[in-house]
C-alpha positions in Angstrom: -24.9 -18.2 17.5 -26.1 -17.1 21.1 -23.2 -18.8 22.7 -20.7 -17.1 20.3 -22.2 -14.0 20.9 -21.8 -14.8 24.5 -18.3 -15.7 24.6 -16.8 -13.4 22.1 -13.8 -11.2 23.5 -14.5 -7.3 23.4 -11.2 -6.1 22.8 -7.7 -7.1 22.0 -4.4 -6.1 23.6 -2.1 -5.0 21.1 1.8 -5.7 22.7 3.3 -3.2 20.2 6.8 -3.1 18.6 8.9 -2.4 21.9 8.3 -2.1 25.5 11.1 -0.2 25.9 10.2 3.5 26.7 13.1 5.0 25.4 12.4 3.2 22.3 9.3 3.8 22.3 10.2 7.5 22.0 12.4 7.6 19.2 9.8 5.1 17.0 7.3 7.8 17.9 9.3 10.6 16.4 10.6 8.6 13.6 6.9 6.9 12.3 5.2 10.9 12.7 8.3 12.1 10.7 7.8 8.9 8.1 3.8 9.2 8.4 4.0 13.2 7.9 6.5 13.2 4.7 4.1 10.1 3.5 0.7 12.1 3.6 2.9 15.3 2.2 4.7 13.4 -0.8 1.7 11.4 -2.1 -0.3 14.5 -1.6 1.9 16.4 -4.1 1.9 14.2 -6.7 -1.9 14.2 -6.6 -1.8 17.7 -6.5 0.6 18.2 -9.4 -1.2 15.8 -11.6 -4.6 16.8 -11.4 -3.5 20.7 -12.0 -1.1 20.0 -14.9 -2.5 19.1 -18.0 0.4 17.6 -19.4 0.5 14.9 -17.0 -3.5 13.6 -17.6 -1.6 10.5 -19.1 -2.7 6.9 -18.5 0.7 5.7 -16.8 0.1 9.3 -14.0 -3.3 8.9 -13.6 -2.6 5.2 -12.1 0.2 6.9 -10.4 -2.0 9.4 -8.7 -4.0 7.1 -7.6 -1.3 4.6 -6.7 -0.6 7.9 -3.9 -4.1 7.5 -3.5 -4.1 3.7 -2.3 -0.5 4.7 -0.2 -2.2 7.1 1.9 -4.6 5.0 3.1 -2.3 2.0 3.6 -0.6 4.4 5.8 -3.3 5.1 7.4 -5.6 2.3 8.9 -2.9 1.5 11.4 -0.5 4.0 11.8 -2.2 7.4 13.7 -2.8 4.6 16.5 0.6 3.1 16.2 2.1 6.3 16.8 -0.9 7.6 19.5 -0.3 4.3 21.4 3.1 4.7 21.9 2.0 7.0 25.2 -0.9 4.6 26.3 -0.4 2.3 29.5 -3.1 0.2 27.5 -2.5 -0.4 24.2 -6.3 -1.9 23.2 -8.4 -2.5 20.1 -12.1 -3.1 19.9 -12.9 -6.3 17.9 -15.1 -4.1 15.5 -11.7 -1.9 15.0 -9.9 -4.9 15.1 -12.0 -6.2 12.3 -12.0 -3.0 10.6 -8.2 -3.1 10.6 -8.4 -6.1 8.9 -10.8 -5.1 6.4 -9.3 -2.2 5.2 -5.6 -3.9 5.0 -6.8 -6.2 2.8 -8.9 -3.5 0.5 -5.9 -1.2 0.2 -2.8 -4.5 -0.6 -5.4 -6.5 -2.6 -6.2 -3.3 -5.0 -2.4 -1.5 -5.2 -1.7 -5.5 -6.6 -4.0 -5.0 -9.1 -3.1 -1.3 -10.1 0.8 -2.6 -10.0 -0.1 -5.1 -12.4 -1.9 -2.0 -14.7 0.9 -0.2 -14.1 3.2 -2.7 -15.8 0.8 -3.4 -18.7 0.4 0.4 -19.4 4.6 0.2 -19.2 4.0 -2.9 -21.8 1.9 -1.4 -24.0 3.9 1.8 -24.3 7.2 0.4 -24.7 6.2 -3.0 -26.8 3.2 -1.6 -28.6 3.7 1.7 -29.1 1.6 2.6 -32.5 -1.3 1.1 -30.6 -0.9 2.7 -27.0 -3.2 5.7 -27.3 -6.0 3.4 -28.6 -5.6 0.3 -26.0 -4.8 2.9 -23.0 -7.7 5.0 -23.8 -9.8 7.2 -20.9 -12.4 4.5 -20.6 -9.7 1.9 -20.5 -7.6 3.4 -17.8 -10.8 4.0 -15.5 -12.1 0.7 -15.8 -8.5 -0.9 -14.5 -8.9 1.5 -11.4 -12.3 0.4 -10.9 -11.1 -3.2 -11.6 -8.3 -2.8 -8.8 -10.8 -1.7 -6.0 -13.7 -4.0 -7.2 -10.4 -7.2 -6.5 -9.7 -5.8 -3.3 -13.4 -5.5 -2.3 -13.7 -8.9 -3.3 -10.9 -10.5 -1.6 -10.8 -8.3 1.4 -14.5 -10.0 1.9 -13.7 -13.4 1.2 -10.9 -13.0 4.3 -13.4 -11.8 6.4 -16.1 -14.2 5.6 -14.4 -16.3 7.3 -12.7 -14.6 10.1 -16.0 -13.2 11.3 -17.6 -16.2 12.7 -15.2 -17.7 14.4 -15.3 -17.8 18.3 -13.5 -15.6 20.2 -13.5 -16.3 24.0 -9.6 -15.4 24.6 -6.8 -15.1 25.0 -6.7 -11.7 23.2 -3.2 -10.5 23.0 -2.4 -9.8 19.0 1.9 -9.7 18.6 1.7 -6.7 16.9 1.3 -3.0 16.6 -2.0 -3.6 14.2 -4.6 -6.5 13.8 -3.6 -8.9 11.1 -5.2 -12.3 9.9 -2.4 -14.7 10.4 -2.2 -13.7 14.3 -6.0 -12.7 14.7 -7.4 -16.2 13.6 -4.9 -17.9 16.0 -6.9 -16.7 19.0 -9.3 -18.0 17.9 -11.2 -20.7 20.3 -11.5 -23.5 17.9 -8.6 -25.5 16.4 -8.7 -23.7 12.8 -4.8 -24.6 11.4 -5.8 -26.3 8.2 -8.3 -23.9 6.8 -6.6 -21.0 8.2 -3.3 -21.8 6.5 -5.5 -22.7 3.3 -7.1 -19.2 3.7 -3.9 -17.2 4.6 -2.1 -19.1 2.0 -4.7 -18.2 -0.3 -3.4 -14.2 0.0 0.8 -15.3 -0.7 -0.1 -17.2 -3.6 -1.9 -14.2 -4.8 0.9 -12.2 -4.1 3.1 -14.5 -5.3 1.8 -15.7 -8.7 1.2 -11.5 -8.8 5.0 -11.1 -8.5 5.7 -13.3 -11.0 3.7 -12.2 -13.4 5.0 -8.3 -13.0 8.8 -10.1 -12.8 8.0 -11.6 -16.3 6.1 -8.2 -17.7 9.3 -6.2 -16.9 11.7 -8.5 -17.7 9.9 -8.7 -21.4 9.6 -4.7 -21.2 13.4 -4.5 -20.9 14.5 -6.9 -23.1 12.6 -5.0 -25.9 14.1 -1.6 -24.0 17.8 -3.2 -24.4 17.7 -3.7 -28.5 16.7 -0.1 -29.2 19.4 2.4 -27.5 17.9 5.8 -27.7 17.4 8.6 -25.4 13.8 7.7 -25.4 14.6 4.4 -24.2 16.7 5.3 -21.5 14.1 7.3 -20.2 11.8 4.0 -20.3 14.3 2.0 -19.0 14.3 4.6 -16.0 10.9 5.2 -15.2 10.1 0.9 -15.4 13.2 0.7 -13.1 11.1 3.4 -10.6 8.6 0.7 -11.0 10.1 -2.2 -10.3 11.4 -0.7 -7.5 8.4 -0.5 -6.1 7.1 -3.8 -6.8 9.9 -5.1 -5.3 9.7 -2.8 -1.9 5.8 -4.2 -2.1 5.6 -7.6 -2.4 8.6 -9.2 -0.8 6.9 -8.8 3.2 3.5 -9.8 1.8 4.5 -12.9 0.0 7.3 -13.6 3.3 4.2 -12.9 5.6 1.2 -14.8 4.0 2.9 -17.8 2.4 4.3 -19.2 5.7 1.5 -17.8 8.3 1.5 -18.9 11.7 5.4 -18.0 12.1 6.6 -16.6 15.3 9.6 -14.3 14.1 10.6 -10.9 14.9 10.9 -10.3 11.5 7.0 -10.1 10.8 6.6 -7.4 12.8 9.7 -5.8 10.9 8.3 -6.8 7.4 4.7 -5.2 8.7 6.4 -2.0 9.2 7.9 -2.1 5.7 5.4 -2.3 4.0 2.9 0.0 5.9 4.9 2.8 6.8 8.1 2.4 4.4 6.6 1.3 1.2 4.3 4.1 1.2 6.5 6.7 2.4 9.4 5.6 -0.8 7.0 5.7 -3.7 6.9 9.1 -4.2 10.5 9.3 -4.0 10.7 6.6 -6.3 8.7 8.0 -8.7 10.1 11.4 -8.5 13.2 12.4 -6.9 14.7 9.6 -8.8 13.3 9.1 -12.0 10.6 11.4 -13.4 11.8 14.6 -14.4 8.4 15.3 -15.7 6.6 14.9 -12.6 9.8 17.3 -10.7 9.4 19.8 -13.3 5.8 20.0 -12.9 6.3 20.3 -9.3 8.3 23.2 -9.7 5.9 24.5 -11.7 3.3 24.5 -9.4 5.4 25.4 -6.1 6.2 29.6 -8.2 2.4 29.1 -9.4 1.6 28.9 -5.7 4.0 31.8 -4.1 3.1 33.7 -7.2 -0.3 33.9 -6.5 0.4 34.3 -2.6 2.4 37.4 -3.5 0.0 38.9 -5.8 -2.8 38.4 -2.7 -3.2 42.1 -1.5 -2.2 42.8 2.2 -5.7 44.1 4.2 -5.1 46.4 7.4 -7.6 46.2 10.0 
């Protein structure tokens, strides 16, 4: 342990997206435009469903803190994506580098979890409907939130376990704009590629056999949609179309990324910006703008609630 603690590398160099500075510009006003709208749109919907009664439901309570998990996502990497567009030195402390890790991990391994709630509360409502307000129930509905962040704990620390005792003595230049395990663990001094693909692995199986099961929970959720046409059920069809959607946007880079580590492709660095910054930035859209007419008209709502009461606040002279 002394001679790890000897050897181990300070700092990592973090080579970015582009070294282009004209690039670099226009990904530094387009990421504070995307990071921006992201913080404002999830914001809103956990403003509008906290203050409208109507919407303390099961299905927007684990949207609202679906925004929740988004806005962190966003940001464990992205304020220094965007700051280190100006720096001559784009660096990373190994405890930030670690925490980066940590916290990546926390906030994909629990929005997995709460998409897989999500799509039971969809099942239950559409498939079980006589039996929804008793299976979805207060107590219910917190303990699958707790449930999401207690799995993401849990695997974000098994990553680490592992990460955080390995040697590193250099090199210490991470292909990236953000500190990720598949190109973290290749620095590292010792020849790891069996049990690092085993443990990176680990995370796009998880991902994976997670896909599948959501593909197969909508896909079952739909069929039973398709043999009763009503206007009911075209607003179900809708709103688990929204959330497929998202799925989708969610777990294609993650499975790409984790179930063949140690790739050297451009495309990583694409698929890490998707879903960090993208992903994020569309759910509230998704949610909304396209499909829940509830959630806009709520918003509404709230936005004359707001200028009303600024209106009725009485001018002072001084």
């Amino acid at each position: 342990m002394e001679g790890f603690n000897h050897s181990r590398v300070s700092e990592f160099v973090l080579l970015g997206l582009t070294d282009s500075p004209q690039l670099q510009i226009f990904l530094f006003v387009m990421f504070s435009v995307f990071y921006l709208m992201t913080m404002l749109g999830n914001c809103l919907i956990l403003l509008t469903v906290l203050s409208t009664p109507h919407l303390h439901s099961p299905m927007y309570y684990l949207l609202s803190n679906l925004s929740l998990i988004d806005m962190c996502l966003s940001s464990f990497a992205t304020p220094k994506m965007i700051m280190d567009f100006f720096a001559q030195h784009k660096t990373i402390s190994f405890e930030g580098c670690i925490s980066q890790i940590f916290f990546l991990h926390l906030f994909t391994g629990t929005e997995i979890v709460l998409l897989i709630s999500m799509s039971f509360d969809r099942y239950i409502a559409i498939c079980k409907p006589l039996h929804y307000s008793s299976i979805m129930s207060q107590r219910v509905c917190v303990g699958l939130v707790a449930t999401s962040w207690t799995v993401g704990f849990l695997h974000t620390m098994s990553q680490l376990a592992f990460t955080l005792y390995l040697p590193f003595c250099g090199p210490n230049v991470v292909d990236s704009f953000f500190c990720d395990l598949p190109l973290v663990i290749q620095l590292a001094c010792i020849d790891i590629y069996v049990l690092g693909i085993f443990m990176i692995s680990t995370s796009g199986v998880i991902a994976l056999v997670s896909f599948l099961l959501l593909l197969t929970s909508y896909i079952t959720v739909l069929v039973t949609i398709k043999d009763h046409s009503s206007t009911g059920s075209s607003k179900a069809f809708s709103t688990c179309t929204a959330h497929f959607i998202v799925v989708l946007m969610f777990f294609r880079p993650c499975i790409f990324i984790y179930v063949w580590p140690f790739t050297d492709f451009l495309v990583d660095k694409v698929l890490s910006v998707f879903y960090t910054i993208f992903t994020p930035f569309l759910n509230p859209l998704v949610y909304t703008l396209r499909n829940q007419e509830e959630v806009k008209t709520a918003m509404r709502k709230l936005k004359n609630k707001l200028l009303n009461s600024n209106k009725a606040t009485p001018l002072h002279c001084f």
